[in-house]
ZAPA-595667 format. One line per field, with one value per atom (N, C-alpha, C): chain; residue number from 1; residue in three letters; x, y, z. Coordinates in steps of 0.02 Angstrom, whole numbers, plus 32768, in hexadecimal, padded with zeros to 4 digits. Example, Ala and Ser with C-alpha at 12.3 -4.5 7.8 and 13.67 -1.06 7.14 Angstrom:
BEGIN
lumti <- [A,A,A,A,A,A]
lotor <- [1,1,1,2,2,2]
roke <- [ALA,ALA,ALA,SER,SER,SER]
c1 <- [8294,8267,8294,8282,82AC,8285]
c2 <- [7EE4,7F1F,7F5B,7F90,7FCB,8002]
c3 <- [8186,8186,8186,8162,8165,818A]
//
This chain:
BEGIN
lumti <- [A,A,A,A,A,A,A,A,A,A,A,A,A,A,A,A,A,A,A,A,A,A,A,A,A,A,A,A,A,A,A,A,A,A,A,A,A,A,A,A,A,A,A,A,A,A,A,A,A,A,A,A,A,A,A,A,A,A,A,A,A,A,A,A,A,A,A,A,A,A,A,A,A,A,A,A,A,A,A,A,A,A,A,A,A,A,A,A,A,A,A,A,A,A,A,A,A,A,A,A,A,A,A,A,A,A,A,A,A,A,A,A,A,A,A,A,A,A,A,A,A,A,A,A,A,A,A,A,A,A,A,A,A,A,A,A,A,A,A,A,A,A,A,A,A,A,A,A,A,A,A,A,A,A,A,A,A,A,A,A,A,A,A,A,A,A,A,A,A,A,A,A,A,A,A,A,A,A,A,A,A,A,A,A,A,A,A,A,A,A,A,A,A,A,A,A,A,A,A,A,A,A,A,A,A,A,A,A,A,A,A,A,A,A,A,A,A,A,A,A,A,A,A,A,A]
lotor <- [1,1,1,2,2,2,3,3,3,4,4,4,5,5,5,6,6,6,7,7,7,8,8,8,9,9,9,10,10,10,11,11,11,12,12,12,13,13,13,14,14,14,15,15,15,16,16,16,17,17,17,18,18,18,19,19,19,20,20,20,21,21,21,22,22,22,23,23,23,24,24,24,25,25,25,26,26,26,27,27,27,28,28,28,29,29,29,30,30,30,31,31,31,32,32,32,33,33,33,34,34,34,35,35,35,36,36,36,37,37,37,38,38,38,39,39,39,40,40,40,41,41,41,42,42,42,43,43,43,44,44,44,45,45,45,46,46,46,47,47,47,48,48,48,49,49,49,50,50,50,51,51,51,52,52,52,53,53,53,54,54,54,55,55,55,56,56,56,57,57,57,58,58,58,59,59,59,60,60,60,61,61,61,62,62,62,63,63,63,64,64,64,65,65,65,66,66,66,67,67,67,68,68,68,69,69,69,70,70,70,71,71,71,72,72,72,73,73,73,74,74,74,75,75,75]
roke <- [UNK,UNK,UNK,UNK,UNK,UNK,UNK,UNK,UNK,UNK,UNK,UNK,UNK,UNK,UNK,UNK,UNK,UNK,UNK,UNK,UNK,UNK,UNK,UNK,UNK,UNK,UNK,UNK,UNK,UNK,UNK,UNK,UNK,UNK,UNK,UNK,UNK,UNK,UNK,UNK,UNK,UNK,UNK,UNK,UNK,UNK,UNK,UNK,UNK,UNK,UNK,UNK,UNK,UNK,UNK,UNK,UNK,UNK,UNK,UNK,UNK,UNK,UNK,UNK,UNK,UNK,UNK,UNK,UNK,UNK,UNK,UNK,UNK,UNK,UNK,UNK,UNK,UNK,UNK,UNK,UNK,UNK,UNK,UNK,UNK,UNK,UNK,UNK,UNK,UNK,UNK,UNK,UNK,UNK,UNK,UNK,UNK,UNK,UNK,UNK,UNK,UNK,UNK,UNK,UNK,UNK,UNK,UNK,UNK,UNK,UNK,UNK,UNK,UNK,UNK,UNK,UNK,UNK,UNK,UNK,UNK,UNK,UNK,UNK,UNK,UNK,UNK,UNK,UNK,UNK,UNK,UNK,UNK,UNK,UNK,UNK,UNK,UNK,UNK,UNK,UNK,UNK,UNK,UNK,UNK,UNK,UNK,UNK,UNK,UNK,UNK,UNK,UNK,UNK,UNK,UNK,UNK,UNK,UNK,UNK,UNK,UNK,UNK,UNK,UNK,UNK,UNK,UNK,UNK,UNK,UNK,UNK,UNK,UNK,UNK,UNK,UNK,UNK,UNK,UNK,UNK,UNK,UNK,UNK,UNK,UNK,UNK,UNK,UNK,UNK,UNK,UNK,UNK,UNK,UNK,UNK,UNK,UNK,UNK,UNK,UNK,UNK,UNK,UNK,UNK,UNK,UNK,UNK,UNK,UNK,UNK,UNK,UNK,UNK,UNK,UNK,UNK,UNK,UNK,UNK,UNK,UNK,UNK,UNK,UNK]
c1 <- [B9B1,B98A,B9B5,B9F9,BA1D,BA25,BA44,BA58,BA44,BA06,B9E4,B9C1,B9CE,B9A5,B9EA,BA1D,BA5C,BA6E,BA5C,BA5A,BA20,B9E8,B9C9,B9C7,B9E2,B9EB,BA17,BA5E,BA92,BA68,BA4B,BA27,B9FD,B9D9,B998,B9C2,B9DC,BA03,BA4C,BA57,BA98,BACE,BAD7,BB20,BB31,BB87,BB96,BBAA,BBBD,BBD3,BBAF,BB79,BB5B,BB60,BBA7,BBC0,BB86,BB62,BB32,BB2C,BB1B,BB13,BAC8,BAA7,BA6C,BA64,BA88,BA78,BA77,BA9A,BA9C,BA45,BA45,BA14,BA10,B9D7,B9C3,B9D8,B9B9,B9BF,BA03,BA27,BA5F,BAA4,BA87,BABE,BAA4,BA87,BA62,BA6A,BA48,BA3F,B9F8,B9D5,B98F,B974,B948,B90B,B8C2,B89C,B85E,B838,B840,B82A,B845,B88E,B8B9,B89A,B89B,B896,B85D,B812,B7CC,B7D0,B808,B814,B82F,B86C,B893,B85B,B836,B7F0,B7CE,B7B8,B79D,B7AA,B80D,B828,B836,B836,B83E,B7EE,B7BF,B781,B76B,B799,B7B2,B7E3,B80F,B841,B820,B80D,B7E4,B7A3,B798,B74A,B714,B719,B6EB,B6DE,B6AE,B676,B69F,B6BA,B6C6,B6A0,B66F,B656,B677,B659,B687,B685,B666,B662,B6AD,B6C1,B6FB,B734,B738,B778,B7A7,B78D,B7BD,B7D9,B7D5,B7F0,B831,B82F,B876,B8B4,B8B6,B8F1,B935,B937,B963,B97E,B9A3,B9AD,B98D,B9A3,B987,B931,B914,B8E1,B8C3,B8E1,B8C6,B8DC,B8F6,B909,B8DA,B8C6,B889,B84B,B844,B7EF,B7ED,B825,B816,B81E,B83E,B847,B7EC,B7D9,B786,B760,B777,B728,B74A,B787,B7AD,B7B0,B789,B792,B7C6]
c2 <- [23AB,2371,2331,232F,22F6,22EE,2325,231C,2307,231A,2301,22B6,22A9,2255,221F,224B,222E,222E,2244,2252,221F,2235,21FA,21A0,2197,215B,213D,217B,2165,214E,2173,215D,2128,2119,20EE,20C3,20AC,2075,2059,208C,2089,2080,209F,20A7,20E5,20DD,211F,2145,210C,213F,2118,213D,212C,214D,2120,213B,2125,216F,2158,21AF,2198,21D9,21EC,2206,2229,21DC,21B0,2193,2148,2148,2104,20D7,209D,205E,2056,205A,206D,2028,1FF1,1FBE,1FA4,1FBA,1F92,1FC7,1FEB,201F,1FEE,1FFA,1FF2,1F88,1F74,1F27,1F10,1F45,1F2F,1EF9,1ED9,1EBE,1ED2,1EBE,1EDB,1EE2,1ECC,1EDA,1F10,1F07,1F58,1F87,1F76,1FBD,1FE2,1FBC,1FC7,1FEE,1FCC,1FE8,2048,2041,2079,20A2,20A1,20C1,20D7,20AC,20C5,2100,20F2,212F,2153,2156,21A0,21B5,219B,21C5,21EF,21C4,21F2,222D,2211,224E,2276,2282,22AD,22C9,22AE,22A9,22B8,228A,2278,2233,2229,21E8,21D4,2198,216A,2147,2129,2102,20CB,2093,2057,205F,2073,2077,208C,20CF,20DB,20C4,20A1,2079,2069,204D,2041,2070,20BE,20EB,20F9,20E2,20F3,20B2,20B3,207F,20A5,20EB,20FF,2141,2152,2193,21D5,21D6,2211,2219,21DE,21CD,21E1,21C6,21DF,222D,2253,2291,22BC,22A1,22B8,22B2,227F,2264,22A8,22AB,22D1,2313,232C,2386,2380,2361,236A,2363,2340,234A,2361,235F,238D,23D6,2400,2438,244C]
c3 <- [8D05,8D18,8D18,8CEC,8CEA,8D3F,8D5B,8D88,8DBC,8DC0,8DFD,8DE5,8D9B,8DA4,8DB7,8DA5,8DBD,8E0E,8E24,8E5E,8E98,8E69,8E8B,8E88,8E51,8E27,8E5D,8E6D,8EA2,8EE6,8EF7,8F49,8F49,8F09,8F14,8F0C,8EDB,8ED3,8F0B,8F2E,8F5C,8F35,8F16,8EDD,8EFC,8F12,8F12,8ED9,8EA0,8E5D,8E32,8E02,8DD1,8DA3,8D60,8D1F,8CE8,8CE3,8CB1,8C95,8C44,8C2A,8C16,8BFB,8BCF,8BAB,8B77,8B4F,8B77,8BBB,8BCC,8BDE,8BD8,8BEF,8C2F,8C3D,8C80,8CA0,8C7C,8C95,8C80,8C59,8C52,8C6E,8C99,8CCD,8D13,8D11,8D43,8D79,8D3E,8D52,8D63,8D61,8D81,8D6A,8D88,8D61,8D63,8D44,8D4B,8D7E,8DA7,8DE0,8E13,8E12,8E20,8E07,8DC6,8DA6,8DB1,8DB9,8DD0,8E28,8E40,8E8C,8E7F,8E3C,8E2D,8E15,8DFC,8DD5,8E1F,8E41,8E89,8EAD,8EBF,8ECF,8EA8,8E77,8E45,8E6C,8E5E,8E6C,8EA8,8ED6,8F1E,8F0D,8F10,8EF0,8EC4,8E96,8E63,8E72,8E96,8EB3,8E68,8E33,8E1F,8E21,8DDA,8DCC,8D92,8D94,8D64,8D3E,8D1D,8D00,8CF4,8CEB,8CDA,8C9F,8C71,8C2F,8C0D,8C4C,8C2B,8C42,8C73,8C8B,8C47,8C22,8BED,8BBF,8BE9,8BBC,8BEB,8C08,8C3D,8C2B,8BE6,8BCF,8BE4,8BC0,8BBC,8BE3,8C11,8C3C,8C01,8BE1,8BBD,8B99,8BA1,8BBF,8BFE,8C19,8C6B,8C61,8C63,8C58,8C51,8C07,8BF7,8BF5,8C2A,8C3E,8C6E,8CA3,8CE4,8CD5,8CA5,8C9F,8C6E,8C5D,8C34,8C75,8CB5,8CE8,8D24,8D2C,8D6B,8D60,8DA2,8D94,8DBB]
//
């Protein structure tokens, strides 16, 4: 699953190389601001094809976070 959030992180964002590990800050790899990031939450839900809640937006601080939001509702 790293791989493919790495993977998509690269396209949504237009990075061709995105040095980030399991433990890195989403937002502080990244640069977003909150409003990016609400856009990045969007397309994950395309890409993933689930339902985000806003409730949990703020669990996606950390890549290994996100990791494990999507292997619990990605089948």
């Amino acid at each position: 699953m790293f791989d493919r959030v790495k993977d998509f992180l690269q396209r949504a964002l237009k990075r061709e190389r995105l040095y980030i590990t399991p433990d890195s800050d989403l937002v502080a790899v990244t640069g977003l601001n909150s409003l990016e990031l609400v856009e990045l939450i969007c397309q994950f839900e395309e890409e993933f094809r689930i339902s985000i809640p806003d409730k949990d937006i703020p669990k996606f601080r950390y890549i290994r976070d996100i990791i494990k939001y999507l292997e619990e509702r990605v089948k």
